[in-house]
N, C-alpha and C positions, 0 to 999 in steps of 0.2 A: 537156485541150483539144487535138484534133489539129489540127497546124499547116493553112492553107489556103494549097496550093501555087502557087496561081493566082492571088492574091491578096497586091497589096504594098500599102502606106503609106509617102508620105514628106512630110516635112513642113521649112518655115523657120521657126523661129522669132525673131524679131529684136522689136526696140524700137519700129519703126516699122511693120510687119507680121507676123503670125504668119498659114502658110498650111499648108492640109494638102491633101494630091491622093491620090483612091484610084484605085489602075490594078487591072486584071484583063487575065487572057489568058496561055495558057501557053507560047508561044514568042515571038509580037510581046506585051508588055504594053498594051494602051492606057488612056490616062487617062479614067477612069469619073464621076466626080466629083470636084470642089476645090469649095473652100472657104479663101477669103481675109477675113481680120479685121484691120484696122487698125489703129494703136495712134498715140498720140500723139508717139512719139518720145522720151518723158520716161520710160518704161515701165523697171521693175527685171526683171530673170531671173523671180523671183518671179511677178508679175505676168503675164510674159510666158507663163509655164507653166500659168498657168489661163486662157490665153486658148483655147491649146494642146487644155486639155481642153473647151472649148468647141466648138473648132473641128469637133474628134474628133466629141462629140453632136450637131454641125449633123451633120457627113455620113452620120451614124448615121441620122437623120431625111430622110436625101435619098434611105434606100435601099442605101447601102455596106454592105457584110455587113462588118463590120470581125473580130469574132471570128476568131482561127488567122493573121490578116493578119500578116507581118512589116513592122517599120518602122525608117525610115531618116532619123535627125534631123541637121538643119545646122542649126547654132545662129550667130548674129551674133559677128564676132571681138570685140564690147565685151564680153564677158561672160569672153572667155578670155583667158589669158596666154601667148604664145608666148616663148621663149629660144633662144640655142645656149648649150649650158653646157661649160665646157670643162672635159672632166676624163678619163685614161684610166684606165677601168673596162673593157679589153679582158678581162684575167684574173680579173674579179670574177665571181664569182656574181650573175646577177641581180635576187636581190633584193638584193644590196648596191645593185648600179646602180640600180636603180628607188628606194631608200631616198636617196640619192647626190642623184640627180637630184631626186628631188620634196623635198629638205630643199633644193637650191641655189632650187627657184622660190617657196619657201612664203618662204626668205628675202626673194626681190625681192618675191614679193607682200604681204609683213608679215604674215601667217598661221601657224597651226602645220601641220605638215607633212599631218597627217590629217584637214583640212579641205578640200586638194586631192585632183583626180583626175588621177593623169598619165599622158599618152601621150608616148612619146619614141620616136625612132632613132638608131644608132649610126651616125656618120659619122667612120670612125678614132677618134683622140681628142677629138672633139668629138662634141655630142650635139644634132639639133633636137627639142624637149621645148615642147609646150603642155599648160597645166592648166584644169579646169573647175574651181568648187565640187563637192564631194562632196557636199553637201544637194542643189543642182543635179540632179545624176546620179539619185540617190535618187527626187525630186521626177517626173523624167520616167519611170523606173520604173517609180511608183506610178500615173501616168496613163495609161502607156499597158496596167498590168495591170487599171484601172476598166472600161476599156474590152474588153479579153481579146483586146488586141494585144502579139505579141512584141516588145521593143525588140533590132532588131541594130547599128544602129553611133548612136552621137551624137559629130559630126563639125565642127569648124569651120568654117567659110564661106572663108576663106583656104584651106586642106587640101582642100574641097569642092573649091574654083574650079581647083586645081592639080593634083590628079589628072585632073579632066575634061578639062583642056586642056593636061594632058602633052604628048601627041604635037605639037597645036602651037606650044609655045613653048619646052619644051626644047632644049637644044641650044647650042654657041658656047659662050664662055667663060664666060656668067653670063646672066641674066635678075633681075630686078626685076616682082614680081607687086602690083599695090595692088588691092584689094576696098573702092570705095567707097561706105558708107552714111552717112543722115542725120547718126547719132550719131557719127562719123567717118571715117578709112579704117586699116584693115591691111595695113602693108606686108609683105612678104616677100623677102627676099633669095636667090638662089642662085646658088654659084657652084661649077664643076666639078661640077655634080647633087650639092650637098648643100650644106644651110641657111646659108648664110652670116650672115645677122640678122635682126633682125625688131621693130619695134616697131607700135603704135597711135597712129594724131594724131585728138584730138578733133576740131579746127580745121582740117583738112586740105582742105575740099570746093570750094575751087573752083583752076584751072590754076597758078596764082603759088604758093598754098598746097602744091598738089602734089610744085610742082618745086624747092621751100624745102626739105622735107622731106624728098625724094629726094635731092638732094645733102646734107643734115646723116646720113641713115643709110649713105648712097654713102662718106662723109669718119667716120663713126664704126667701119665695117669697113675702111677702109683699101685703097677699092676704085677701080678708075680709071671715072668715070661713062660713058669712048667705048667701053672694051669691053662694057657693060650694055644690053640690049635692054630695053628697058618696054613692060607689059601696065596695063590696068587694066578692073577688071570691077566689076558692082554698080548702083546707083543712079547714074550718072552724068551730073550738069543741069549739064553746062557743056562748053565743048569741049575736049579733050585738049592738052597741047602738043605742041609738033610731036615727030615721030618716036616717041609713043607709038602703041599699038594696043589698041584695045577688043576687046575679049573678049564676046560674047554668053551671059552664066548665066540656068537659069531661077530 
């Protein structure tokens, strides 16, 4: 199958929505077709991945030449595990460190090690490290080869919202980034441009929740909350507290 240069996929997938958009065009991309599928919010990865290949055969049926298409998946941070793991592996071979790191999250996640998929970076002797399911990985894979689309990155939603909005919120001593959805919100920490913490609050979704939870992970890294800028991006049905700033993701 030779790739189709002019032609991308990228898709969300989440618990509350799963949405896939095909662009075409070789220097401006424009979006050609989407295709948005709802879910009830109760939805497992599992599930979510065969809404995933639905979504794929709607736009198949609208007309998208999906075949040679490369694609590009942000998956909901419920599904993932973010960490900073602290350990220096500067002199290690890498797969020490990749062995290192993915046996410290398989621990916090109560799994064995090669059930996880991990992505990490070195930050000195620390490490920011999230993990998917490796069935997960597998599973998208396999649906996006049914289809005879390439998969190039599957990417968290937290990771997603941070790199797009690098250039604006980088910077100062630290930033605090929350991505919030239904099923709850992802916080993310950084400080000095690199991960300082990170956890997930089921219960986090409305203002009081937020700033409960911002201070418990602010006071669990050991961080002063007046030097910390906050961002938050995602489903957001309520109004921020003060001195945060919303973020516009599609």
């Amino acid at each position: 199958m030779l790739p189709r240069w002019n032609s991308r996929v990228r898709a969300y997938v989440g618990a509350d929505v799963v949405r896939a958009d095909w662009y075409r065009g070789w220097f401006k991309r424009v979006l050609a077709q989407s295709v948005e599928l709802p879910g009830d919010g109760a939805a497992d990865l599992d599930d979510a991945i065969e809404r995933l290949d639905a979504a794929f055969a709607r736009l198949a049926k609208r007309g998208a030449r999906l075949a040679g298409s490369t694609c590009e998946i942000v998956l909901a941070d419920a599904w993932l595990l973010y960490d900073v793991i602290d350990a220096d592996l500067r002199d290690a071979p890498a797969r020490i460190a990749d062995e290192t790191i993915r046996a410290a999250l398989a621990d916090i996640a109560g799994v064995a090690p090669a059930a996880l998929d991990v992505r990490w970076q070195p930050q000195g002797t620390r490490y920011g490290a999230c993990a998917l399911p490796s069935s997960a990985v597998r599973s998208l894979v396999q649906v996006c080869a049914k289809h005879r689309i390439r998969l190039r990155s599957a990417t968290g939603e937290l990771v997603e919202v941070f790199n797009a909005q690098r250039a604006r919120i980088a910077g100062g001593a630290g930033w605090l980034l929350a991505v919030v959805r239904p099923t709850g919100v992802q916080f993310g920490l950084w400080r000095d441009g690199a991960m300082a913490a990170a956890s997930f609050e089921p219960a986090a979704n409305d203002a009081a929740a937020l700033e409960r939870c911002t201070r418990a992970l602010l006071r669990r890294a050991g961080v002063d909350g007046d030097s910390i800028r906050c961002y938050a991006a995602g489903a957001i049905g309520f109004d921020l507290p003060a001195g945060w700033t919303p973020l516009s993701v599609r």
